[in-house]
PDB file of N, CA, C and O in Angstrom:
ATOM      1  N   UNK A   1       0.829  -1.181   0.000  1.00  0.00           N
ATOM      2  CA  UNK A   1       0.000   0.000   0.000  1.00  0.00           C
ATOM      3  C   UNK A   1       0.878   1.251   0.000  1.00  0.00           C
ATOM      4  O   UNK A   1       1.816   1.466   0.768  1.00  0.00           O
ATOM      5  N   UNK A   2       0.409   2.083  -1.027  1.00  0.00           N
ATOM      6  CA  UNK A   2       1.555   3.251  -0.976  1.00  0.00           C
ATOM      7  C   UNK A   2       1.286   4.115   0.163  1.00  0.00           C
ATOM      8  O   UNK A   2       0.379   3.977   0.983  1.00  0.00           O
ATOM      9  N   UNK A   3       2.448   5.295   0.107  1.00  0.00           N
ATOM     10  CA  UNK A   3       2.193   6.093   1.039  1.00  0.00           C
ATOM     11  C   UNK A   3       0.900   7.250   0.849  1.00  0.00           C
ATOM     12  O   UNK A   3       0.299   7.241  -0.225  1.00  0.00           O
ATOM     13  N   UNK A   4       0.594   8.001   1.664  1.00  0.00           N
ATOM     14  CA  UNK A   4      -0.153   9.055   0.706  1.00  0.00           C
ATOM     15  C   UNK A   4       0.280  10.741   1.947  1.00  0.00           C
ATOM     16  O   UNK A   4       0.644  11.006   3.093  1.00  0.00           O
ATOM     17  N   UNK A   5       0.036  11.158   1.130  1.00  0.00           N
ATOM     18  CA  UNK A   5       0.287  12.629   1.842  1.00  0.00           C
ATOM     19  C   UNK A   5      -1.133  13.214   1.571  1.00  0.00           C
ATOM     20  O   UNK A   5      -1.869  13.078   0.595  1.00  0.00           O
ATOM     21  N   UNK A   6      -1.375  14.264   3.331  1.00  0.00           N
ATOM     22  CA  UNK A   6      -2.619  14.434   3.803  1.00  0.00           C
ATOM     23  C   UNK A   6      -2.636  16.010   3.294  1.00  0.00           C
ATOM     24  O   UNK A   6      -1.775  16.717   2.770  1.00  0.00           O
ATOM     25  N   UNK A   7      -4.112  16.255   3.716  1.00  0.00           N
ATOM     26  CA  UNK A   7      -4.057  18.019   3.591  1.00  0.00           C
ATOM     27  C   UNK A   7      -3.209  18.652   4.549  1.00  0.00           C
ATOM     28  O   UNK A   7      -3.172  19.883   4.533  1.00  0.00           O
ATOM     29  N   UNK A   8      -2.492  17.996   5.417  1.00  0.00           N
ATOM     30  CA  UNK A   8      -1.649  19.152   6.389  1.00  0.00           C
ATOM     31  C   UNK A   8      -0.029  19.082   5.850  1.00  0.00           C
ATOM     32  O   UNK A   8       0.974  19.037   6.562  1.00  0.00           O
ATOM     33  N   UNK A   9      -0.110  19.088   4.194  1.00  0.00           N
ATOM     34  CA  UNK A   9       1.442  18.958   3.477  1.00  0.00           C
ATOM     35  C   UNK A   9       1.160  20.768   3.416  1.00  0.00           C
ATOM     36  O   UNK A   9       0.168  21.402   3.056  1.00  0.00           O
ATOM     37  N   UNK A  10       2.742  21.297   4.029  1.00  0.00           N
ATOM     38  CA  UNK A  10       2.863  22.990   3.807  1.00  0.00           C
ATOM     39  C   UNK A  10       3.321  23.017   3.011  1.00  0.00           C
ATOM     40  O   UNK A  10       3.665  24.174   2.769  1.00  0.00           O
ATOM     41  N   UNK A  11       3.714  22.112   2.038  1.00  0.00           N
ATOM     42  CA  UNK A  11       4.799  22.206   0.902  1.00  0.00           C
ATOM     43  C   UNK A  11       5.963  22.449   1.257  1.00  0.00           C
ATOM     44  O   UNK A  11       6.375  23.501   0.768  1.00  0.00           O
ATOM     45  N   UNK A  12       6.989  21.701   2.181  1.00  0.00           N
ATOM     46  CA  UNK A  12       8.022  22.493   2.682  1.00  0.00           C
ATOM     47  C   UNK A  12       9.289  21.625   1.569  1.00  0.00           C
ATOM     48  O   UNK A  12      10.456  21.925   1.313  1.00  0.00           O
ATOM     49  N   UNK A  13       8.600  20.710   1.205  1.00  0.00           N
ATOM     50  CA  UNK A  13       9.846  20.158   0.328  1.00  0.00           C
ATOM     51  C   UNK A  13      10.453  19.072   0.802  1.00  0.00           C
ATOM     52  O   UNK A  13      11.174  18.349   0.115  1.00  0.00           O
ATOM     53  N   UNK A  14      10.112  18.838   2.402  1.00  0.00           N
ATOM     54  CA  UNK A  14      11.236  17.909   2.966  1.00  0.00           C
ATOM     55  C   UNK A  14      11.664  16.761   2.476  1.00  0.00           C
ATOM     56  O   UNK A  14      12.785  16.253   2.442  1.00  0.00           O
ATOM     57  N   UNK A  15      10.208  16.280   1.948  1.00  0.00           N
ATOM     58  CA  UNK A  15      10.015  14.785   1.844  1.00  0.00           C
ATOM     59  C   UNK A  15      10.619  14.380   0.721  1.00  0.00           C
ATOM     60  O   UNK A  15      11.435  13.471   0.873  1.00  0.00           O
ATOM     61  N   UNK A  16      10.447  14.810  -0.421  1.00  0.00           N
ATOM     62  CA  UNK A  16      10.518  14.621  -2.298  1.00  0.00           C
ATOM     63  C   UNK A  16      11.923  14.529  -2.244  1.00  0.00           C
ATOM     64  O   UNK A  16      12.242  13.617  -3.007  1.00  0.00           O
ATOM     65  N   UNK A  17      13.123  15.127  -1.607  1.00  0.00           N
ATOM     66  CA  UNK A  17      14.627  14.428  -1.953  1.00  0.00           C
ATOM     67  C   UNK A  17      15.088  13.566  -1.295  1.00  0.00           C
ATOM     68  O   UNK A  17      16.273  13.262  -1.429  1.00  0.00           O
ATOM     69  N   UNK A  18      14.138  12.831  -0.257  1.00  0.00           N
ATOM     70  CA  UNK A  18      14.656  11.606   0.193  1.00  0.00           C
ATOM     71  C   UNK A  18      13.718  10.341  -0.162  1.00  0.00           C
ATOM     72  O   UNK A  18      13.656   9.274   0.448  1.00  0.00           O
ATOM     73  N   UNK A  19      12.935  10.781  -1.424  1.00  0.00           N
ATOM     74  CA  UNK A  19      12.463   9.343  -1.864  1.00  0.00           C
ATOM     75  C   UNK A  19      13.388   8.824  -2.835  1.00  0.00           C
ATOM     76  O   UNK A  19      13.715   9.508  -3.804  1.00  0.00           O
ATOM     77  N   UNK A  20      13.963   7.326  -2.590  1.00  0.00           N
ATOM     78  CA  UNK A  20      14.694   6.774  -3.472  1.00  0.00           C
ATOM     79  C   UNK A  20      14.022   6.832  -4.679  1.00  0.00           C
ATOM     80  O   UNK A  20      14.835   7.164  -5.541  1.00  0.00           O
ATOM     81  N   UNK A  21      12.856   6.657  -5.175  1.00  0.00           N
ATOM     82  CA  UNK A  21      12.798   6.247  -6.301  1.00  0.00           C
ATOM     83  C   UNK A  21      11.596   7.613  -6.951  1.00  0.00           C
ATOM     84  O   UNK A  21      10.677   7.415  -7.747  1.00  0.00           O
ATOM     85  N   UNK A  22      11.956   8.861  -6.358  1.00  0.00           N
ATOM     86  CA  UNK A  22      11.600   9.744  -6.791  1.00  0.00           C
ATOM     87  C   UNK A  22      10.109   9.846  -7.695  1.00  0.00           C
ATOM     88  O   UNK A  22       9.985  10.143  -8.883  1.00  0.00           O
ATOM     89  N   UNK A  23       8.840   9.424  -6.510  1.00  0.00           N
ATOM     90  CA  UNK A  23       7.476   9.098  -6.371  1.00  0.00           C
ATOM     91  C   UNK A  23       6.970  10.324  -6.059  1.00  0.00           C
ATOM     92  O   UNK A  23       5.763  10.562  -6.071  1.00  0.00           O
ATOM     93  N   UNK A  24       8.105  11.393  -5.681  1.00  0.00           N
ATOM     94  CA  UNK A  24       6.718  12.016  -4.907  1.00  0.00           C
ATOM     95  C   UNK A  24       7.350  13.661  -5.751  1.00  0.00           C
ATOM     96  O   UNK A  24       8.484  13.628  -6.230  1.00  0.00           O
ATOM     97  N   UNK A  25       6.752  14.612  -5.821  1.00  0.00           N
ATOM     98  CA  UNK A  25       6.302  15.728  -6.716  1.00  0.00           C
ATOM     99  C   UNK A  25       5.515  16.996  -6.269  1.00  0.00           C
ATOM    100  O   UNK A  25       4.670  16.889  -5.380  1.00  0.00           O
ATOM    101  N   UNK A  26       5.781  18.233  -6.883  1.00  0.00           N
ATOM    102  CA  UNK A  26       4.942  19.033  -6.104  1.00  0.00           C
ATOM    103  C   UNK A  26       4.108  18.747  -7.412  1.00  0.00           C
ATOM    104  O   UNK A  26       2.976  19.215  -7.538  1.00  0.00           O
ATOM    105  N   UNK A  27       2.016  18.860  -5.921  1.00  0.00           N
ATOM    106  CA  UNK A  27       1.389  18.890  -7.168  1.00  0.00           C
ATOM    107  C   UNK A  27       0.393  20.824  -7.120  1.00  0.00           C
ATOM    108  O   UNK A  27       0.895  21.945  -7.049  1.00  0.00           O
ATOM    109  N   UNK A  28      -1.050  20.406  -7.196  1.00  0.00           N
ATOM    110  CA  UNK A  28      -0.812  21.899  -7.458  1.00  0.00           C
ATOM    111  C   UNK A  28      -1.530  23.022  -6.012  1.00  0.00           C
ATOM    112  O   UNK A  28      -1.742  24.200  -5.721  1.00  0.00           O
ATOM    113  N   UNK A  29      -1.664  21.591  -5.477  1.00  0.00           N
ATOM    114  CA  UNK A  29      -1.956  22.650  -3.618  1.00  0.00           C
ATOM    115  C   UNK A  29      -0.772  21.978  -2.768  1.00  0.00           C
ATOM    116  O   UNK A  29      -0.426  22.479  -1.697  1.00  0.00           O
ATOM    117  N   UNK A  30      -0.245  20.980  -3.216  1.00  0.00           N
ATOM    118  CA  UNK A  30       0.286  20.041  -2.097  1.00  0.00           C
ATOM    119  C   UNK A  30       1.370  19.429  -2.894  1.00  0.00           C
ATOM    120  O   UNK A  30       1.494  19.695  -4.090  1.00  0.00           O
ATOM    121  N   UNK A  31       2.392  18.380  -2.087  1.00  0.00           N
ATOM    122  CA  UNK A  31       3.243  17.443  -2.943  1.00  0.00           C
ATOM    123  C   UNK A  31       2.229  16.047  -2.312  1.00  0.00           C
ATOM    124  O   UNK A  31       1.583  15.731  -1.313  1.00  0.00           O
ATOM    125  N   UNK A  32       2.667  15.456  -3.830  1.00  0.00           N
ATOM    126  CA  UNK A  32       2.017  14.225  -4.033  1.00  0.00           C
ATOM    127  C   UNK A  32       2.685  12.733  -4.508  1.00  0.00           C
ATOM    128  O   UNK A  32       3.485  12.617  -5.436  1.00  0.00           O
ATOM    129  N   UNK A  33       2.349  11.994  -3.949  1.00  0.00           N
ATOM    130  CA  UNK A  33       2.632  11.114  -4.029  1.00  0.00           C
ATOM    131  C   UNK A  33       2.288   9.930  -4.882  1.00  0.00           C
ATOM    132  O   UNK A  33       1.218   9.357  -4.676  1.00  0.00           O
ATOM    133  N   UNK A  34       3.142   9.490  -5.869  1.00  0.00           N
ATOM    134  CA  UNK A  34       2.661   8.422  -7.563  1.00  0.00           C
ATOM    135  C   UNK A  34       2.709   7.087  -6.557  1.00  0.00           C
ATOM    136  O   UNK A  34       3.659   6.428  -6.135  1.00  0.00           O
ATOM    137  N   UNK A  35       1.463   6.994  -6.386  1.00  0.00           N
ATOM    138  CA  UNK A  35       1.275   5.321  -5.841  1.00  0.00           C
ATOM    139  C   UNK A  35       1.865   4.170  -6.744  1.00  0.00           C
ATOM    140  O   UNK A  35       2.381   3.204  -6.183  1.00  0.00           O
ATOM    141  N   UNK A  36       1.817   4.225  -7.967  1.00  0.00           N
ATOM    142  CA  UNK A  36       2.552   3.250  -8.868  1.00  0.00           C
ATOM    143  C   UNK A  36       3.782   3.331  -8.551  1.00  0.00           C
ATOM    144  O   UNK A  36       4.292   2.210  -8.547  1.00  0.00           O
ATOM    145  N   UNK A  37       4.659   4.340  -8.219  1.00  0.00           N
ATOM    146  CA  UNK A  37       6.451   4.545  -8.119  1.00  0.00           C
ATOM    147  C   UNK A  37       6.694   4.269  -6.991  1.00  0.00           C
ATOM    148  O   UNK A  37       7.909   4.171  -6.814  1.00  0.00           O
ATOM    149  N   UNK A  38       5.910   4.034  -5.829  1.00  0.00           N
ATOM    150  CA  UNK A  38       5.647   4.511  -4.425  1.00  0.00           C
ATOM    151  C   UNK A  38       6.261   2.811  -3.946  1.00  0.00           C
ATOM    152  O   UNK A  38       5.610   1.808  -4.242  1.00  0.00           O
ATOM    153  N   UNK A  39       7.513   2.746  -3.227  1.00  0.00           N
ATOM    154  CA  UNK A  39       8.113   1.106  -2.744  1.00  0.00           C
ATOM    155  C   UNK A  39       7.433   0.967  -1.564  1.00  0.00           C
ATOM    156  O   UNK A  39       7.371  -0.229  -1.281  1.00  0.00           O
ATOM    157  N   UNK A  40       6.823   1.755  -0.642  1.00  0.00           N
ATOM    158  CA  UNK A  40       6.816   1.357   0.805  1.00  0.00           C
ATOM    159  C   UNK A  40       7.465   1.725   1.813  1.00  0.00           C
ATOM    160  O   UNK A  40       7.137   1.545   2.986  1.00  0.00           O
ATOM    161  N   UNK A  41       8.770   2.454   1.270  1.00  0.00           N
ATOM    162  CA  UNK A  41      10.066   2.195   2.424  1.00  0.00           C
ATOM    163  C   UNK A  41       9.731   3.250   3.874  1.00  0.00           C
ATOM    164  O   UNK A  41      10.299   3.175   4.964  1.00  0.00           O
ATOM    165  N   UNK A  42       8.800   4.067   3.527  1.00  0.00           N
ATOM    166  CA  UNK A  42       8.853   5.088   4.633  1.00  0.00           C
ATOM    167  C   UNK A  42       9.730   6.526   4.796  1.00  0.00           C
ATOM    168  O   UNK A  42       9.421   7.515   5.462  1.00  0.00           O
ATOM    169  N   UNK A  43      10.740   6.339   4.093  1.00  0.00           N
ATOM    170  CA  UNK A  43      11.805   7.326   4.008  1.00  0.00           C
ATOM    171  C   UNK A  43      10.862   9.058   3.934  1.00  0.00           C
ATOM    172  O   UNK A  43      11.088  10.019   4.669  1.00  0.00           O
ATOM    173  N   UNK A  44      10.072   8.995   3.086  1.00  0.00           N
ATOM    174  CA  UNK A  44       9.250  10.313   3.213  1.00  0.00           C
ATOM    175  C   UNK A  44       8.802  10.471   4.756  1.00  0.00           C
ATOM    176  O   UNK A  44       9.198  11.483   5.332  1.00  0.00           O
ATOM    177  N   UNK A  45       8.158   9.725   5.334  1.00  0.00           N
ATOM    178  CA  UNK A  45       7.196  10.263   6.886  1.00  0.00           C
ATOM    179  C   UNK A  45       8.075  10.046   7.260  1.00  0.00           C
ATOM    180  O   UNK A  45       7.956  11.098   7.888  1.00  0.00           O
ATOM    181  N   UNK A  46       9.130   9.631   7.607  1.00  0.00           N
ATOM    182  CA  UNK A  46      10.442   9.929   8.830  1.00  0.00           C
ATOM    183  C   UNK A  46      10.332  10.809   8.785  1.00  0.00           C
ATOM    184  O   UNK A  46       9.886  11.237   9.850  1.00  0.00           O
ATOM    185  N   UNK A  47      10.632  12.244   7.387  1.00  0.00           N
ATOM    186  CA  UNK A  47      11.329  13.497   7.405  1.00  0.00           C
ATOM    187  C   UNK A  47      10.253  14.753   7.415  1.00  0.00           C
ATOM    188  O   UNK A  47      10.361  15.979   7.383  1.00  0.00           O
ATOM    189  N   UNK A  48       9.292  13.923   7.468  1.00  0.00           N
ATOM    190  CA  UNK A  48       7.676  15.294   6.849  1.00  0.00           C
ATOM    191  C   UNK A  48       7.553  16.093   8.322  1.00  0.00           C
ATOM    192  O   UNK A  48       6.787  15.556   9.122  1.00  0.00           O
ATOM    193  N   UNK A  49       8.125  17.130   8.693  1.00  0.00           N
ATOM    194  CA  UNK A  49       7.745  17.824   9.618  1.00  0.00           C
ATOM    195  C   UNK A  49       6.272  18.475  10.523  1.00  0.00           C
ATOM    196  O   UNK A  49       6.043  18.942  11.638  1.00  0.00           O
ATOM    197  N   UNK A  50       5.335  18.091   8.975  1.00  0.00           N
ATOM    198  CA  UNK A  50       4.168  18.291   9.695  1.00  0.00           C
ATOM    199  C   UNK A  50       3.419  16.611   9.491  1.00  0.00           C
ATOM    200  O   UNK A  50       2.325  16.480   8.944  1.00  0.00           O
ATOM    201  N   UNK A  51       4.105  15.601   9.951  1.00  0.00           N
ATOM    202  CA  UNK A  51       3.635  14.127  10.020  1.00  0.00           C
ATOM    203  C   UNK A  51       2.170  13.972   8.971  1.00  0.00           C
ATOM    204  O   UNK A  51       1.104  13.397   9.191  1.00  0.00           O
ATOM    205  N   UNK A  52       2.617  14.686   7.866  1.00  0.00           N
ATOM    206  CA  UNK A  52       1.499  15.032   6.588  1.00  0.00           C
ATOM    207  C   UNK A  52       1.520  13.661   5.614  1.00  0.00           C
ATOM    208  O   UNK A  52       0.788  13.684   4.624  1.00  0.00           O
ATOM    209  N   UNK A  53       2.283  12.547   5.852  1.00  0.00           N
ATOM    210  CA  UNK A  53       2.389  11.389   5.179  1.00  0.00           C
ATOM    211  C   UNK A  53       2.243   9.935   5.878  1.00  0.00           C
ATOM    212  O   UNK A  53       3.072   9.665   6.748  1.00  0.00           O
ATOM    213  N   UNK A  54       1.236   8.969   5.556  1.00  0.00           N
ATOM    214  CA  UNK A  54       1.000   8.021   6.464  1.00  0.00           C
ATOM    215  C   UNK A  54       0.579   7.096   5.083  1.00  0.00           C
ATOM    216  O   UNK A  54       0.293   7.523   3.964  1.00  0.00           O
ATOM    217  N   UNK A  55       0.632   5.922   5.475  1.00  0.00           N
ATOM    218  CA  UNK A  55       0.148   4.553   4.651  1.00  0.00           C
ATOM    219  C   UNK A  55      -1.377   3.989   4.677  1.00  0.00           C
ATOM    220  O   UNK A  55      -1.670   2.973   4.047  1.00  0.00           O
TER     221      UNK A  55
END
């Protein structure tokens, strides 16, 4: 199950340079997350400062 990012993303950027396989994107209120590219690993919600990403 991929990850997904919630309405409380500020857009701060944190998350999108520590996905290995570069899933996630700003979209056009929020960054978003490509469930097809999306491995599982977690590496995004470790770093999301406003805990805006959950599975």
């Amino acid at each position: 199950m991929a990850y997904k990012i919630s309405s409380d993303c500020v857009s701060c950027g944190a998350c999108a340079p520590n996905c290995p396989v570069e899933a996630i994107s700003q979209g056009e209120t929020q960054y978003e997350i490509d469930a097809a590219k999306c491995i599982d690993c977690g590496s995004c919600s470790e770093v999301c400062p406003m805990s805006a990403i959950s599975q």
